[in-house]
C-alpha distance (Angstrom), angle and dihedral (degrees) to the residues before:
residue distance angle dihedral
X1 . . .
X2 3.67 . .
X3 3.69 124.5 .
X4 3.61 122.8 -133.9
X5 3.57 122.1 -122.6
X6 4.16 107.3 -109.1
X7 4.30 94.2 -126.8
X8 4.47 85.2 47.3
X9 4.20 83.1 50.5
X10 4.16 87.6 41.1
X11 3.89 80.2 47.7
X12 3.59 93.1 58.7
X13 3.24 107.2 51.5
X14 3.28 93.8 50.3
X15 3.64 91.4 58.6
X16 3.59 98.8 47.6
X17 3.75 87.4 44.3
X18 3.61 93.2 54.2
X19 3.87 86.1 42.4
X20 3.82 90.2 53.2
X21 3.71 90.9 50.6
X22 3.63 100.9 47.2
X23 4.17 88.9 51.1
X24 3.85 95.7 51.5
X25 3.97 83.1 44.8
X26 3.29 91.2 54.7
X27 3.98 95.2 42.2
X28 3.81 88.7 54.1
X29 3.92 93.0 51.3
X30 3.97 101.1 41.2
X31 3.76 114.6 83.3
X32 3.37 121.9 -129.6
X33 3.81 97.4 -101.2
X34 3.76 135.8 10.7
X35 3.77 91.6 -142.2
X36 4.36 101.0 100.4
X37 3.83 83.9 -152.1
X38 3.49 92.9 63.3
X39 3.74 101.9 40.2
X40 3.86 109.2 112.5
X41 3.63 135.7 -168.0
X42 4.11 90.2 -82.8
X43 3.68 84.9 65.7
X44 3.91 98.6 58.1
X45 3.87 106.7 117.9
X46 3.85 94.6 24.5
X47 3.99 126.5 103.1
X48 3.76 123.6 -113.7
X49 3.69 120.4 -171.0
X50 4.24 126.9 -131.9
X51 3.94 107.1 -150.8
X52 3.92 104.0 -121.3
X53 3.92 94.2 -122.2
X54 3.74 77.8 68.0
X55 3.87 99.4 55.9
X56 3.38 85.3 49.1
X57 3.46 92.9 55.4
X58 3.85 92.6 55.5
X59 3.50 93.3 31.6
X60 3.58 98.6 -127.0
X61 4.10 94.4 176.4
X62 3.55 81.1 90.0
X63 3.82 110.4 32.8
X64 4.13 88.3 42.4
X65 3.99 121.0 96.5
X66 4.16 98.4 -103.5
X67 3.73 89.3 -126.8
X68 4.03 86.9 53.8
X69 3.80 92.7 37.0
X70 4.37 93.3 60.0
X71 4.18 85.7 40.6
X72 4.07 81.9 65.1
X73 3.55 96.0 43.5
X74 3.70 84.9 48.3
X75 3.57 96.2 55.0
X76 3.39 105.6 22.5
X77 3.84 95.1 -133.2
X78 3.75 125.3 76.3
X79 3.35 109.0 -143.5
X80 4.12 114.2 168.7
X81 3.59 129.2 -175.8
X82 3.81 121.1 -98.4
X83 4.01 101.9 -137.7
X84 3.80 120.3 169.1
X85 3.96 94.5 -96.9
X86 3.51 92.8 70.3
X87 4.42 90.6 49.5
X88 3.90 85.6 61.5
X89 3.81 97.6 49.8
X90 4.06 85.2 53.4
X91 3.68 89.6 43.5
X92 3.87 85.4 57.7
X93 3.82 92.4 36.4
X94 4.19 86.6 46.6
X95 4.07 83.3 51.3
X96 3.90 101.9 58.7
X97 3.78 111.4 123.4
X98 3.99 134.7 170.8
X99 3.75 81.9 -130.2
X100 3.91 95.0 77.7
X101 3.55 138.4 14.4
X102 3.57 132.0 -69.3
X103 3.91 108.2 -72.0
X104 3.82 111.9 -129.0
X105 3.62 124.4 -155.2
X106 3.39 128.7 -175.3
X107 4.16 124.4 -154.3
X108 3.91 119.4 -149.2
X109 3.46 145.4 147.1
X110 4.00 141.4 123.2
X111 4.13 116.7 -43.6
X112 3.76 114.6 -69.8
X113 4.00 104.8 16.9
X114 3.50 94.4 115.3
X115 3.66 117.4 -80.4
X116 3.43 105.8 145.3
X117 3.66 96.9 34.9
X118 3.69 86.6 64.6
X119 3.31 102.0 46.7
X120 4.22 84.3 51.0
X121 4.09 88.3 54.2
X122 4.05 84.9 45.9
X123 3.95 90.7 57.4
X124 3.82 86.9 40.9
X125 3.82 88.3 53.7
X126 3.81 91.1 42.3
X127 4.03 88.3 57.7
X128 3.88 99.6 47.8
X129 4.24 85.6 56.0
X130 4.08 89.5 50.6
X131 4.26 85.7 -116.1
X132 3.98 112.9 162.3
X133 3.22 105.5 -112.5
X134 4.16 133.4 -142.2
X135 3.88 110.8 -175.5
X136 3.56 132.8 161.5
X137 3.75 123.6 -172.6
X138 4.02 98.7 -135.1
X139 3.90 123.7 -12.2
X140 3.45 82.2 -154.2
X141 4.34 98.1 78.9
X142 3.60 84.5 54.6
X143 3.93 89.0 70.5
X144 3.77 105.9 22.3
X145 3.60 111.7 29.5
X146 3.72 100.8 46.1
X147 3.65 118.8 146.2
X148 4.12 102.3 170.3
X149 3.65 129.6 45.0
X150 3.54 138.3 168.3
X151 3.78 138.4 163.0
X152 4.34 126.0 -92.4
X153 3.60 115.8 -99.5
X154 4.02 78.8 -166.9
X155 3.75 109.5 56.8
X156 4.24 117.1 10.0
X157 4.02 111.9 -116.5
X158 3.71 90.3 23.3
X159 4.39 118.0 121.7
X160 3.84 123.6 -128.7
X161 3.84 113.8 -150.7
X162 3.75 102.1 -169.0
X163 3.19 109.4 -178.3
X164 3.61 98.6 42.7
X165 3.80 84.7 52.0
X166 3.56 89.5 47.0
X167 3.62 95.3 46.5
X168 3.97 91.7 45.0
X169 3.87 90.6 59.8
X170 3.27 95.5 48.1
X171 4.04 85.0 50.3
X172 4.05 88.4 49.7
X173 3.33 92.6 51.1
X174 3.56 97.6 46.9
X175 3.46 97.3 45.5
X176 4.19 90.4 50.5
X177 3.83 105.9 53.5
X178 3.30 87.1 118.6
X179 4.06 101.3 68.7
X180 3.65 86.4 16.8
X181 4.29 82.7 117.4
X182 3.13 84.3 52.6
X183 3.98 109.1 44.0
X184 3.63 75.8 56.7
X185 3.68 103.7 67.4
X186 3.48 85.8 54.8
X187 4.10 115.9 101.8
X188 3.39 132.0 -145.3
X189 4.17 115.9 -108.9
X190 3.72 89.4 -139.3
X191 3.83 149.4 -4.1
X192 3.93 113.4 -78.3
X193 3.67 106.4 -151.6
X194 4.00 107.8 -166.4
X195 3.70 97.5 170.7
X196 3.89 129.6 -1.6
X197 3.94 88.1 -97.3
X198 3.68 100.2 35.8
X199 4.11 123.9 52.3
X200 3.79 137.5 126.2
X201 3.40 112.8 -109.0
X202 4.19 126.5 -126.9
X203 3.83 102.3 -93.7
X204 3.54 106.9 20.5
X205 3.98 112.6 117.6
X206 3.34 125.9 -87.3
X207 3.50 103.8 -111.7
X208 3.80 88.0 65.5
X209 3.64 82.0 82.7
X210 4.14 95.1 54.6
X211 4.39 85.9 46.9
X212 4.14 94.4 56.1
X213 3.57 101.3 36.7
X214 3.98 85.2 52.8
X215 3.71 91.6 45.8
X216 3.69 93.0 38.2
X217 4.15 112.6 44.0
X218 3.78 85.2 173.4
X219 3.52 94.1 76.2
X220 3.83 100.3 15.5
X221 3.54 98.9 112.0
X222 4.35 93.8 57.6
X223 4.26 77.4 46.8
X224 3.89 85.3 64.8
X225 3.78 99.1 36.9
X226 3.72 83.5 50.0
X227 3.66 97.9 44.6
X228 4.15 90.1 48.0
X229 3.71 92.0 53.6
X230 4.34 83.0 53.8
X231 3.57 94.2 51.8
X232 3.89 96.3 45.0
X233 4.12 86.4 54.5
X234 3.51 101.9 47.7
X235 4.18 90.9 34.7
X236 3.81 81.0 58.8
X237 3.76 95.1 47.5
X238 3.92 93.7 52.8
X239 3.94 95.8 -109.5
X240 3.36 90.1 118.3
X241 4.08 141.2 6.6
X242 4.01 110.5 -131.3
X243 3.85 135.9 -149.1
X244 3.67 115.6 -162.8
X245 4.01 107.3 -179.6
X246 3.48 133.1 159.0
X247 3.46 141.9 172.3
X248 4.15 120.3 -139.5
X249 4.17 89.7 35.7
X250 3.89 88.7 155.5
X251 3.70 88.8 72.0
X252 3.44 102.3 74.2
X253 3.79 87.5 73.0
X254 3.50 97.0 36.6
X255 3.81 128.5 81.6
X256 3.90 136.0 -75.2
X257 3.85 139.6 -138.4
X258 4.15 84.6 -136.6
X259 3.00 117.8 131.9
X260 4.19 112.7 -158.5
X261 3.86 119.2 -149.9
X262 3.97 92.9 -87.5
X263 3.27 89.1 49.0
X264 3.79 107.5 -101.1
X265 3.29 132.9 132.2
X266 3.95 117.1 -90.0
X267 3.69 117.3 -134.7
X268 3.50 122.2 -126.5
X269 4.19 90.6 -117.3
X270 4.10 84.4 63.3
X271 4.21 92.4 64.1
X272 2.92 112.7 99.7
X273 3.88 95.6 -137.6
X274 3.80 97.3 56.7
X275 3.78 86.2 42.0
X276 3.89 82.4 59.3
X277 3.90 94.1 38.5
X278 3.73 94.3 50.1
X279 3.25 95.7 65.2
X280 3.41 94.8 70.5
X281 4.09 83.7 71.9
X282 3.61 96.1 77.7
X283 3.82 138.5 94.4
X284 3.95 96.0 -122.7
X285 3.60 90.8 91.0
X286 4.13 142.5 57.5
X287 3.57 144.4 167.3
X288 3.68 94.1 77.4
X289 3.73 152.6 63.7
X290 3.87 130.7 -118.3
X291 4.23 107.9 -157.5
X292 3.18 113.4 -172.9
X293 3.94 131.3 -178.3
X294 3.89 116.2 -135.8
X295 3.98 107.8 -150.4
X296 3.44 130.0 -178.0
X297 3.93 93.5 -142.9
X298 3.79 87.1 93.1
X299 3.73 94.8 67.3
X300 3.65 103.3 33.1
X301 3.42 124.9 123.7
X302 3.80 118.8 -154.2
X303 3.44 94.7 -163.2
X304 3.97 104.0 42.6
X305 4.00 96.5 70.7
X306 3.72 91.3 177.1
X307 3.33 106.1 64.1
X308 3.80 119.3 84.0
X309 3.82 110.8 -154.0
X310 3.72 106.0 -150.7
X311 3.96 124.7 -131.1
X312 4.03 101.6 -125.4
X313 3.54 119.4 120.9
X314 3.82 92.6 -131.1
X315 3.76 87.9 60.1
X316 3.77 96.4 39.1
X317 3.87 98.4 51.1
X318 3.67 87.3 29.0
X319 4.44 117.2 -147.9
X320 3.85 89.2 -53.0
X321 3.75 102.7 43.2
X322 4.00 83.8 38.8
X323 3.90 95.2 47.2
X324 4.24 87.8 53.7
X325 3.82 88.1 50.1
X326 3.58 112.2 47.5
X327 2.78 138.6 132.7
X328 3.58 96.3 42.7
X329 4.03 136.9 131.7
X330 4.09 114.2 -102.9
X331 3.70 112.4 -145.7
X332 3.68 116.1 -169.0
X333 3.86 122.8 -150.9
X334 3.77 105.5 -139.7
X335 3.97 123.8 -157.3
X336 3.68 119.8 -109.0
X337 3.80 129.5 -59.8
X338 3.73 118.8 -148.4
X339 3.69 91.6 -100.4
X340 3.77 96.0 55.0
X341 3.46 94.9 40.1
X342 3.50 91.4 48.6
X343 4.10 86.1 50.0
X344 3.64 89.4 53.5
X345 4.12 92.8 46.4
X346 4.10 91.9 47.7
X347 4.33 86.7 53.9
X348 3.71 89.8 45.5
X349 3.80 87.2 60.5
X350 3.47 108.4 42.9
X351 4.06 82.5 53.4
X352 3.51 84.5 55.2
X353 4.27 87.4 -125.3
X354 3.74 94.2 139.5
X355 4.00 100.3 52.9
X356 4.03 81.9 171.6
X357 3.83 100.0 106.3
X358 3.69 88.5 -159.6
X359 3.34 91.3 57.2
X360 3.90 94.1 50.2
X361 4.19 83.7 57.4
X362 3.94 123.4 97.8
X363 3.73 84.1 -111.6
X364 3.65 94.7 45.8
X365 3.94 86.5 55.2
X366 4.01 97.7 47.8
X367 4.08 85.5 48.0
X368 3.88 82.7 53.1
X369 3.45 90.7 49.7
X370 3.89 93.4 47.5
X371 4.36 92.2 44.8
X372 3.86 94.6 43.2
X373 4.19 96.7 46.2
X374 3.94 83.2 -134.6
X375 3.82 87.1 -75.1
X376 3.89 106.9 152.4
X377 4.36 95.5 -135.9
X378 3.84 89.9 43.2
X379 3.33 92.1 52.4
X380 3.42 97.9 48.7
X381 4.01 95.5 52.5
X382 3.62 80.7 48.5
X383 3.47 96.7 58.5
X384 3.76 90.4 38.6
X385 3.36 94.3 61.8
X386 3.96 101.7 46.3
């Protein structure tokens, strides 16, 4: 028999040391399932992974943080971090009933805790139960980053945004192959006549609505206000369960870079789009859930750096905005605790994104902890860049 040389035996047991180490690492960040429906409160501070046919699927290279979106191309996995926010938006989303009106939640909490993320794992959940789902990427572009505008053939004084309607139909559609079959078996309650030569007739599935506004971004925006009002009707009948969630939801009581024929500025209640989203904030409605994320980028000012806008919904939405929305349940994204950051840290390195080998120490993790404040995109960047 062959001896083996001492440094090939060292060699060895080094390996299946660091092999040892790198399974129970990744035993101790995996959750127990990668089904969000199952994930339980033992699984807070663990990783579960989202197949990338599925983000796909839900087009999450637009709903995703950018920072987070790259980190999946990087990888090509997305794993994300089950935290305890994210088990109270599918206890609401578990709770949706015909019996009583749509349950709105609304997400906030300081810059970089997580509220986007969640609302992405929300969708994700959304998709895995067949729900219908309504998600825009940020509210927000609909009043500040508009580059089209025309008047409402439907209702005087109102403003088309076509290719944001276009664009969100597209989105919807996207986003809904999944009960596509079944959106269309649903029939429309009544005809929808957008111009004397071009309407959607009583009867005719609902998706018929999605096709022309796409084809026609003249009209596109009345195809979504039109499409909404289906959705509420047969959400409340039990055909379907419904998801509304959108990022930005401050902004439709905010302010607008609009400028109206006399030159004043438009408010955001006379687009049509947040006309149409709005709706979703009343009681005549159920089987479903409307998240929203509160962020304070709607009342920052650049050039005032002594004010502090504060996170609360009630100052976000302000009495108006917060009159429309209540009641509603506040969740608020929290920053890191030691074991999720440390969860987060021990994925980083067996992806080999920190190369530092300080940083991959015990001491290299508690100065992370110290530099990043335990806030999630901080410490991320941090680790990025280590």
């Amino acid at each position: 028999m062959t001896a083996i040389p001492r440094h090939a035996s060292r060699l060895f047991l080094r390996l299946n040391a660091s092999r040892t180490s790198f399974l129970s690492s990744r035993y101790y960040l995996k959750a127990t399932t990668d089904d969000p429906s199952q994930l339980t409160r033992d699984d807070v501070g663990k990783l579960y992974h989202i197949p990338l046919d599925t983000t796909k699927a839900l087009n999450f290279d637009a709903i995703l943080p950018s920072k987070l979106k790259r980190q999946v191309d990087t990888f090509e996995e997305c794993a994300l971090l089950c935290r305890q926010e994210f088990l109270e938006v599918v206890h609401c989303l578990q709770a949706a009933r015909t019996s009583f009106p749509a349950i709105r939640v609304v997400l906030w909490g300081k810059f970089g805790t997580g509220k986007t993320t969640t609302l992405a794992q929300s969708v994700h959940y959304a998709y895995t139960q067949n729900w219908t789902i309504v998600n825009v990427r940020d509210l927000m572009d609909w009043t500040r980053k508009v580059n089209e505008v025309q008047m409402s053939t439907y209702k005087q004084g109102r403003i088309d945004l076509p290719i944001y309607a276009v664009n969100f139909l597209q989105h919807f559609k996207h986003q809904n192959q999944h009960v596509w079959e079944k959106l269309t078996e649903l029939k429309t309650q009544k005809t929808y006549e957008f111009t004397k030569t071009e309407k959607t007739l009583e009867d005719k599935p609902i998706t018929e609505l999605v096709e022309m506004g796409i084809a026609s971004p003249l009209f596109a925006s009345d195809c979504v206000g039109a499409l909404f009002k289906e959705l509420r009707r047969y959400s409340t009948k039990g055909d379907i369960k419904l998801l509304v969630a959108f990022d930005g939801a401050n902004s439709m009581y905010g302010k607008t870079l609009i400028r109206k024929a006399d030159k004043s500025w438009a408010k955001p209640s006379e687009v049509s789009l947040i006309h149409h989203m709005k709706k979703f904030l009343k009681d005549d409605w159920s089987n479903g859930i409307v998240l929203m994320i509160a962020d304070k980028r709607e009342i920052s000012n650049a050039r005032d750096p002594l004010s502090v806008p504060r996170d609360t919904p009630l100052e976000l939405f302000g009495e108006e905005g917060f009159e429309d929305i209540d009641p509603f349940i506040p969740i608020e994204t929290q920053l890191y605790n030691e074991k999720e950051a440390g969860a987060i840290h021990g994925y980083y390195k067996d992806k080999n994104w920190i190369t530092n080998e300080e940083a991959k120490s015990e001491a290299g993790l508690k100065e992370l902890y110290y530099l990043s404040a335990f806030n999630p995109y901080y410490f991320e960047r941090l680790c990025a860049f280590n």
